[in-house]
C-alpha positions as CSV (number, residue, x, y, z in Angstrom):
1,X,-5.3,-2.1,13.1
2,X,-8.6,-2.9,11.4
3,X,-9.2,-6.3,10.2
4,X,-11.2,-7.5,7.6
5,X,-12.1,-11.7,8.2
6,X,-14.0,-11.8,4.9
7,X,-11.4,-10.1,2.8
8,X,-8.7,-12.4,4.1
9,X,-11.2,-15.9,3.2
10,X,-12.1,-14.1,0.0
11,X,-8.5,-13.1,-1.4
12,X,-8.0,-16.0,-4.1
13,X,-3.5,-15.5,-3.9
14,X,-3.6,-15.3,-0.3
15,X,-6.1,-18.5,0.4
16,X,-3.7,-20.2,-2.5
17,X,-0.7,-20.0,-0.4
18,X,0.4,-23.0,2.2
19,X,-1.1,-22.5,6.0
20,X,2.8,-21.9,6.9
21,X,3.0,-19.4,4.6
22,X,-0.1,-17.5,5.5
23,X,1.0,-17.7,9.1
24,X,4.0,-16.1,8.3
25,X,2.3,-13.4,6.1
26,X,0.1,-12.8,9.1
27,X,2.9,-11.8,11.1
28,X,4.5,-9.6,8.8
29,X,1.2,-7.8,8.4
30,X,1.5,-7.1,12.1
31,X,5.3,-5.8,12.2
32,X,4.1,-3.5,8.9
33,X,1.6,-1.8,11.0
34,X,4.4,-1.0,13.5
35,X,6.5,0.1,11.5
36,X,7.6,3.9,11.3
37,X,6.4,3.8,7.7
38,X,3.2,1.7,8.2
39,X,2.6,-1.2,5.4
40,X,6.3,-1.2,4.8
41,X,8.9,-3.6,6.6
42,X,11.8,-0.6,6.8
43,X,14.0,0.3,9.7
44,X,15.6,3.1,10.5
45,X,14.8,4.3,7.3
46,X,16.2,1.2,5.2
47,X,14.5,-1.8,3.9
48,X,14.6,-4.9,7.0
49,X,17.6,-7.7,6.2
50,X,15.7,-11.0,5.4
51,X,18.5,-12.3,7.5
52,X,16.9,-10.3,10.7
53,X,13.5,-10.7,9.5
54,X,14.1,-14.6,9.6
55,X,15.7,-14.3,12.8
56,X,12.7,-12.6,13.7
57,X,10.0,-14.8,12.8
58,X,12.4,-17.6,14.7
59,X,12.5,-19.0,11.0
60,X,15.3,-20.5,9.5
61,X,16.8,-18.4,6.4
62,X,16.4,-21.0,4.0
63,X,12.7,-21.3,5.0
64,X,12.0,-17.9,5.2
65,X,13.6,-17.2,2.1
66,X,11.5,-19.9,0.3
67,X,7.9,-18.2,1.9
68,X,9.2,-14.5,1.1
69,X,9.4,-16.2,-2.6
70,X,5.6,-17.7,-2.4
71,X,4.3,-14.0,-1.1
72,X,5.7,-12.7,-4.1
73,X,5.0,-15.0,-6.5
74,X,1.3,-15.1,-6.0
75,X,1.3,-11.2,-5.4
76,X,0.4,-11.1,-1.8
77,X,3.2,-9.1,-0.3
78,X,4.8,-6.4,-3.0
79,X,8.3,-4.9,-3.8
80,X,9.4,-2.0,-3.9
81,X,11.2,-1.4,-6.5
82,X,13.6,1.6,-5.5
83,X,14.5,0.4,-2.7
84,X,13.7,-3.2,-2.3
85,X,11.4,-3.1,0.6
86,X,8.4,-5.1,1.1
87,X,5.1,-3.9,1.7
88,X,1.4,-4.4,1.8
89,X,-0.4,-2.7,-0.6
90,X,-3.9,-2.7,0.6
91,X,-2.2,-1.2,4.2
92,X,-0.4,1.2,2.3
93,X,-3.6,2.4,1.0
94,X,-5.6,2.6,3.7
95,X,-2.9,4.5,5.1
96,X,-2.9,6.9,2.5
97,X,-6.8,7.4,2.8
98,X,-6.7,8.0,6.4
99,X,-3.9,10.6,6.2
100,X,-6.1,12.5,3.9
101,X,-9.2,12.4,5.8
102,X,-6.8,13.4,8.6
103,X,-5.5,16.5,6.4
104,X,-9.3,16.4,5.5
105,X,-10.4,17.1,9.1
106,X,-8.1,19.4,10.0
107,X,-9.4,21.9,7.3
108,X,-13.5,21.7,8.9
109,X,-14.0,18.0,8.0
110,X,-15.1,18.8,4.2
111,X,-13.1,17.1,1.3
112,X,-13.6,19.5,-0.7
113,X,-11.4,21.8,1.2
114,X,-8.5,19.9,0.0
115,X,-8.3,21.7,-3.6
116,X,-9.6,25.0,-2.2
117,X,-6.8,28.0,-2.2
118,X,-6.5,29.5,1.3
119,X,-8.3,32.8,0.1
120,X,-11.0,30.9,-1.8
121,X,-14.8,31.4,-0.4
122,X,-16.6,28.2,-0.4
123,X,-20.2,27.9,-0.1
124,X,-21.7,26.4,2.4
125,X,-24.8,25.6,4.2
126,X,-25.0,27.2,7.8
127,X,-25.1,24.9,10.2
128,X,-27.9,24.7,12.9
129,X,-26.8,25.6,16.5
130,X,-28.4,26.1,19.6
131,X,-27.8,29.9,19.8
132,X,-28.0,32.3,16.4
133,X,-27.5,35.8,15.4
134,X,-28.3,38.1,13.0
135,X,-26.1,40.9,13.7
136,X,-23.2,41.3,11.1
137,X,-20.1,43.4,11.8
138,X,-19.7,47.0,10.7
139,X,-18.3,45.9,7.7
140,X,-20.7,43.8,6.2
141,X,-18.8,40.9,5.7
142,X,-18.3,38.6,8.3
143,X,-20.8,38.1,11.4
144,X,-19.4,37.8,14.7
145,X,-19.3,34.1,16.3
146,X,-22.3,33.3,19.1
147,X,-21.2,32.9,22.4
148,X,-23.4,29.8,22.6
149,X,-20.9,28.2,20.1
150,X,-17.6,29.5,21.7
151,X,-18.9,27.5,24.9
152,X,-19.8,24.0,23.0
153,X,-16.5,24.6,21.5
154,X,-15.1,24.6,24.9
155,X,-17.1,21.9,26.2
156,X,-15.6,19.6,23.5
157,X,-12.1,20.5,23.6
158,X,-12.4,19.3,27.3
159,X,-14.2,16.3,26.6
160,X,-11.9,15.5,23.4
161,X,-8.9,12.5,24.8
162,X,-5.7,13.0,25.1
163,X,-3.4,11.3,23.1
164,X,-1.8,8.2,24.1
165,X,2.1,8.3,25.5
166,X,4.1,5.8,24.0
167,X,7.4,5.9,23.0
168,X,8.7,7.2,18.9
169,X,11.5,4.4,18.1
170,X,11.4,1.8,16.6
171,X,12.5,-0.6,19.6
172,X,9.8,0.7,22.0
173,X,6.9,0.7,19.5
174,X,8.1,-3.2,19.1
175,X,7.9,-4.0,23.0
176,X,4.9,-2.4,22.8
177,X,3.1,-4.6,20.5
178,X,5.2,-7.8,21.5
179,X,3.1,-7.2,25.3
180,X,0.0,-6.9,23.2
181,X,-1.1,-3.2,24.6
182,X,-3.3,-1.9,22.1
183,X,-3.4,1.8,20.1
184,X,-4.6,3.8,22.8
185,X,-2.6,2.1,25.8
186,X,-0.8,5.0,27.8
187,X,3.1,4.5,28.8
188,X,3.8,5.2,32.3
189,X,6.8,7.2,33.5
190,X,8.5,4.6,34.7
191,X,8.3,2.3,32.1
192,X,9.7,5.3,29.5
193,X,12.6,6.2,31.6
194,X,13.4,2.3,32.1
195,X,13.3,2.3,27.8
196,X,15.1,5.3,27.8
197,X,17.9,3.3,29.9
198,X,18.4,0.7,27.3
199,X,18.2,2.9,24.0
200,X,19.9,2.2,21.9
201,X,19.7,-1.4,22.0
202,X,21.6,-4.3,20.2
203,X,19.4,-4.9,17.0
204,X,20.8,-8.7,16.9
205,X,19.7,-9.0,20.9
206,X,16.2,-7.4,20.7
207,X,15.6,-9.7,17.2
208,X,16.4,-12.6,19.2
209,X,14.6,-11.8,22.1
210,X,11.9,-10.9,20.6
211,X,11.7,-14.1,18.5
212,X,12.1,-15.5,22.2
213,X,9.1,-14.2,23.0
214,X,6.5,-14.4,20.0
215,X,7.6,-18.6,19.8
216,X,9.3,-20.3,22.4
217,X,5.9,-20.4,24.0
218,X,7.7,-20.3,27.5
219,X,4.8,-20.3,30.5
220,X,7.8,-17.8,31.9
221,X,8.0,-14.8,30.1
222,X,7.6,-11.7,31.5
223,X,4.3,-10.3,31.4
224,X,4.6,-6.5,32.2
225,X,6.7,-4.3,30.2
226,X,8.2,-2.2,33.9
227,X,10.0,-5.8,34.6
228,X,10.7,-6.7,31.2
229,X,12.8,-3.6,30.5
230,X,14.5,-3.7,34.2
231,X,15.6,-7.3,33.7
232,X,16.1,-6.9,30.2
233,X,19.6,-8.4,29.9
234,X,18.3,-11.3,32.0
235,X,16.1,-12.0,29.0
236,X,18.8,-11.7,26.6
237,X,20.8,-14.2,28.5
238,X,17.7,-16.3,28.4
239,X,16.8,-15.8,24.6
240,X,20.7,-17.2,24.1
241,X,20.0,-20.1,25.8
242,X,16.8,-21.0,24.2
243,X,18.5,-20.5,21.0
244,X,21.3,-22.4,21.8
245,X,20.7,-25.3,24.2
246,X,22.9,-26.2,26.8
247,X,24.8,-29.4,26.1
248,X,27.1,-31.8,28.3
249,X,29.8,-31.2,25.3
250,X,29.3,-27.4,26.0
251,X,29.8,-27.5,29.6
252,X,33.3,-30.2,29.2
253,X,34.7,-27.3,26.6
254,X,34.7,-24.9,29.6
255,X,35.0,-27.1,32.5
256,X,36.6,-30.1,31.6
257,X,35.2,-33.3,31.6
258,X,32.4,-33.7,33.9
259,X,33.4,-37.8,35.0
260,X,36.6,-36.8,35.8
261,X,35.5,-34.5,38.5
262,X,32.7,-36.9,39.7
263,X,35.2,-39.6,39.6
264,X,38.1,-37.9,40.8
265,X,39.4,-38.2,44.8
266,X,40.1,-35.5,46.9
267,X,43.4,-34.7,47.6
């Protein structure tokens, strides 16, 4: 994801709102751009529950509720209206312009391709090569291609890198970014079949793990994503626990009181 410093300092609604509440913008900038539609807070096709996405954020509702009201107030984050979702426009955008210039690309890198029909002759400049020809076909319409170029085509197809194996859900595009590996980091086959074990996971266990992870600021947390996934209920179980102290009150409602057995002589 490309980011802009000057834009963010510059953008009058965004520098208006609280340093809490840009925070909290900040990282919902950062679960758009993971997300299957990127710029829109959606899973599995729907809009995200602000009940999850406080859970998330390891914000309380009310809080949460109160910021998601300040980012649309001063028209930082946007709302769809069919649906309800939030969004980024300026991501959506820039989404939009890269899938074109993708599209763009794919036709011989000139725009102008876009609005051409299929059978529709555009003129172009030749383009200098290190091997020519003047020989045309019998026809007289189209020249035959130079061997020179069939071989730089080659060369660059080889040189040209491979794309990145990562997992498609949802869940595994999250544990991606919460270990921080960036757009080009490769899964290994390990690591895929050990996500491949869990799928599909508990959505209110991964939100709270998850949560675990981006804010309890534990010096424990797993740091590799091969022993994350194989002890992945372990971290659940510690998530819980995080969440929800343990207590001497807790332990008595379970145990019994916990003088009495200190206290108590053996029979």
């Amino acid at each position: 994801m490309q980011w802009y410093p000057a834009d963010w300092r510059k953008d009058t609604a965004v520098q208006m709102l609280s340093f809490h509440d840009r925070g909290v913008w900040f990282e919902l900038i950062n679960i758009m751009h993971e997300s299957a539609e990127r710029g829109v807070l959606i899973i599995n096709g729907a809009p995200m529950p602000e009940d999850a996405l406080s859970r998330l954020l390891g914000l309380d509702k009310q809080t949460f509720n109160q910021t998601l009201s300040n980012l649309l107030t001063y028209g930082v984050a946007k709302q769809r209206s069919e649906d309800g979702a939030i969004y980024c426009k300026r991501m959506v955008e820039d989404e939009k312009l890269s899938q074109l210039r993708r599209n763009a690309g794919k036709l011989g890198g000139n725009p102008s391709l876009l609005n051409q029909n299929p059978t529709t002759r555009v003129n172009q400049n030749p383009t200098p090569s290190s091997s020519t020809s003047t020989s045309t076909s019998p026809s007289g319409n189209i020249p035959p291609t130079p061997k020179g170029d069939l071989l730089e085509l080659d060369s660059e197809m080889a040189a040209a890198p491979k794309a990145p194996r990562q997992p498609k859900t949802d869940h595994g595009q999250r544990i991606h970014s919460l270990f921080h590996r960036g757009p080009r980091a490769s899964w290994s086959d390990k690591e895929l079949k050990a996500l491949r074990k869990l799928e599909p996971f508990d959505a209110e266990d991964f939100a709270l793990v998850e949560s675990y992870y981006r804010t309890s600021g534990n010096a424990f947390l797993r740091t590799e994503v091969q022993t994350f996934l194989n002890n992945y209920q372990g971290e659940v179980d510690k998530a819980r626990l995080w969440r929800k102290p343990v207590t001497v009150s807790s332990i008595e409602s379970q145990y019994g009181p916990i003088i009495n057995r200190w206290t108590q002589s053996p029979s």
